[in-house]
C-alpha positions, 0 to 999 in steps of 0.5 A: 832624221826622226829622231825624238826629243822632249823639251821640258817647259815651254818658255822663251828658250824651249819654244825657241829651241822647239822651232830650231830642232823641228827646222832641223828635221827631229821630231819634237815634243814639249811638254809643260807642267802649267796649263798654258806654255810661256813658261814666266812669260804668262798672261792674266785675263781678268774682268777685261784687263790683261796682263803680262804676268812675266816679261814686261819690257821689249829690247833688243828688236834685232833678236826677235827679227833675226829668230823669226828671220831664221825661219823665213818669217818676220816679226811681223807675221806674228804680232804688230810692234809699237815704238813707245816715246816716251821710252820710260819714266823715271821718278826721284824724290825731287824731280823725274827724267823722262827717256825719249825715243832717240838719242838726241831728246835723251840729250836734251833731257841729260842737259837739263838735269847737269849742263854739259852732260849730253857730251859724255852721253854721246861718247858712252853710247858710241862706246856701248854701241861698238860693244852691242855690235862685239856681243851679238856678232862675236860673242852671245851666239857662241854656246859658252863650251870654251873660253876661246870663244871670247877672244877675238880682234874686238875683244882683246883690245878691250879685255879691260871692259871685263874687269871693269864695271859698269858703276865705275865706268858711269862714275867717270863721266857723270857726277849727278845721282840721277843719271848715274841711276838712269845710265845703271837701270839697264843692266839690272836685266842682268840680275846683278849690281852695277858695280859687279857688272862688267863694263862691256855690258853698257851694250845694254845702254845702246839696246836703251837708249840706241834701239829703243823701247817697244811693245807687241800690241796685246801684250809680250805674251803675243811673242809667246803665241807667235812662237808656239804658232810657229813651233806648230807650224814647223810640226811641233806638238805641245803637251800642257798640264804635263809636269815631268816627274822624271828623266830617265837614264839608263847606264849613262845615256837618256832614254826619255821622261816620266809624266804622270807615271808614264814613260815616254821614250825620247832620243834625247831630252832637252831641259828648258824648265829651272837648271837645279830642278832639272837635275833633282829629275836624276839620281845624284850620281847623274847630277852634273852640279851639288847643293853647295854649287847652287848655294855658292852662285849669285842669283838673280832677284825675285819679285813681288809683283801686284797686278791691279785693275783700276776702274779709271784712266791714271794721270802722269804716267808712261806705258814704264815707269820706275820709282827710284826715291829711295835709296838705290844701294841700300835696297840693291844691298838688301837684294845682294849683300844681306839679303831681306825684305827691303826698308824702303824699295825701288819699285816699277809700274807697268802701265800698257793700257796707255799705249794700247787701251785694248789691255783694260777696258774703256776708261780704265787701266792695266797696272802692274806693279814690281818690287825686286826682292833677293831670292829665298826670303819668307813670303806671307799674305801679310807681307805682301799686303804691307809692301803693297800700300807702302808701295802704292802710297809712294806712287800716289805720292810722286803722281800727285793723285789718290787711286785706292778707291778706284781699284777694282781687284788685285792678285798678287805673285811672289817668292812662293809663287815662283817655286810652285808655278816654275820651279824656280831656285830659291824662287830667283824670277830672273836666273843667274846673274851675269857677274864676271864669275859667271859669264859665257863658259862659266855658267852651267853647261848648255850639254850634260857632262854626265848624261849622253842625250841631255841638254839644257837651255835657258836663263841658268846656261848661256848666254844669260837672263832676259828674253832675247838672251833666251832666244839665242839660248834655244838656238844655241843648245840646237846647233850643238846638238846638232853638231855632236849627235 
């Protein structure tokens, strides 16, 4: 074929796609503004402890098979995964649930918190089982051009799964705020409000509670080396600290990418970088969506994240472990409804040195700390410093131990962060959010309806935010392209 593409950005979708299209015979470049590829998906090195500055969770085992699958590999020739039981944790103001790795010790700890509660569990799960098996063969592997593409045999008959949400849905069969929380935490990969999220996506409670909780030894940023390794294994060629300053467009039709005031000549571009930064690389008359369309949408959160070295081994912790002794609405309201700094948040902990003490050195602990945050709001030193002992109090507080004297360093990263590291809208972290509104043909396009040759993947286009999501988003632009080229 030998034809060109350049790929902008290197994250999850782009490195996907890069696999894809040199598979199927173009000859492909990428090319990624930050010094290393991953795109959110980063990694910090410091003082012997590492951590992943993006992604931090691995479900949806199948996903990652299956890309790897695609090209005659396994998972397993990339990096070696870890099972982890206890999955997660989770701290109330008064109690804390800790989520096994199957189904039957969830149960039991179901039961322990309401009695009578496994058996509305068990019918949950099922029903999110039928559903996780709808999405992925019917529905997540269709490249969102037609609303078609979600009617089929499976999908009729549930049709009221979509205007449904996953809040009412939990609300029918439990009553305790604790697991109605547990059971509404998986959604929120999703970017949006259990109670605007469609119940058909409970198949994320099967990726839970059904599939499990892993983790790549060294970290999620192993997925990202083993992908590039693969991209240059497929002959692909990577380009770093090589930002596009613009797309180049001739009488409607691609001609290639400007970097670094030089022209590179391309059959056709592929955008795996923000989608509303993308289209500020053209002149308006080549833009597919406004200002007032961005401003209209549901994005979803940013995040202020803490990345911590403590010089000694915590106690009465998991590898995850979410903080969720406040007031679950209020702070999702502060995200969604009124945006601004949260009163009190909801925050989580990454603790992967518990399972692979190679990510911290001996006797000490790699702790990454989350607080969601809505899009868009004011980021300063001062802030970040006063919700980070706000922050660390509350853990201290829950974990029964005092760790301020014993933390060796600390970096933050935040709203202003995302919009100069990724060129992330508003600096979301996440992408668009999955609400009914913007599902499957209706989120932006995987193709440009204005440009010929250029193309788009990633959180902001189908199917959706997180990084299995993503894999099947560079799949997707790929096979199109290769349907209309």
């Amino acid at each position: 074929m030998n034809k060109k593409v350049a790929i902008i950005g290197s994250g999850f979708s782009a490195l996907s796609a890069s696999c894809y299209l040199a598979k199927y015979g173009y000859n492909v470049e990428v090319y990624e503004k930050n010094s290393s590829v991953g795109g959110r998906a980063g990694q910090l090195i410091r003082e012997g402890f590492t951590f992943d500055i993006g992604p931090s969770w691995y479900w949806m085992p199948d996903i990652f098979e299956r890309f790897f699958n695609d090209f005659d590999k396994k998972t397993e020739d990339y990096y070696i995964l870890d099972k982890l039981d206890p999955a997660y944790k989770i701290f109330f103001a008064d109690d804390e649930i800790t989520i096994g790795e199957g189904l039957d010790s969830i149960s039991e700890e179901f039961e322990r918190i309401e009695k009578g509660s496994s058996t509305p569990l068990k019918k949950f799960i099922n029903k999110a089982r039928e559903n996780y098996r709808i999405a992925i063969d019917e529905i997540v592997y269709r490249p969102g051009i037609s609303p078609l593409e979600l009617v089929t045999k499976d999908t009729v008959v549930r049709l009221d799964q979509f205007f449904k949400t996953i809040s009412g849905e939990v609300r029918k069969g439990f009553k305790n705020p604790k697991l109605i929380a547990t059971l509404e935490f998986p959604v929120l990969f999703l970017g949006a409000k259990p109670s605007k999220t469609p119940a058909f996506y409970s198949f994320m409670n099967y990726a839970d509670f059904g599939l499990g909780t892993w983790h790549p030894r060294g970290g999620m940023y192993q997925i990202v080396l083993g992908m590039k390794k693969l991209a240059t294994e497929l002959g692909v060629k990577f380009h770093t600290n090589s930002p596009v300053e613009k797309i180049v467009v001739e009488g409607g039709i691609t001609k290639g990418i400007e970097v670094a005031g030089s022209f590179i000549p391309a059959d056709v571009v592929l955008s795996g970088a923000d989608y509303h930064h993308t289209e500020t690389l053209m002149d308006k008359m080549n833009r597919q969506y406004s200002e007032e369309y961005w401003e209209r949408k549901t994005f979803a959160p940013s995040s202020l994240l803490f990345y911590v070295g403590f010089d000694k081994k915590l106690k009465n912790i998991e590898h995850h472990n979410l903080f969720f002794d406040t007031d679950f609405q209020k702070h999702a309201s502060e995200i969604y409804d009124d945006p601004k700094w949260p009163s009190n948040p909801l925050f989580y902990v990454n603790f992967p040195s518990v399972t692979d003490p190679a990510m911290a050195p001996e006797g000490c602990e790699t702790g990454f700390f989350l607080v969601p945050l809505a899009p868009g709001l004011e980021d300063s030193q001062e802030l970040r410093q006063q919700y980070f002992e706000l922050i660390l109090n509350r853990f201290q507080d829950r974990t029964g131990q005092n760790v301020k004297n014993n933390i060796i360093f600390r970096e933050s990263f935040c709203v202003n962060d995302f919009v100069e590291q990724y060129n992330s809208y508003k600096g979301n972290a996440y992408g668009m959010a999955n609400t009914l509104s913007q599902t499957a043909f209706l989120r932006p396009g995987l193709r440009s309806k204005k440009v010929k040759n250029l193309y788009f993947t990633g959180q902001l286009t189908v199917p959706g935010p997180g990084v299995p999501p993503s894999l099947i988003s560079g799949k997707l632009v790929s096979d199109l392209m290769m349907k209309t080229k």
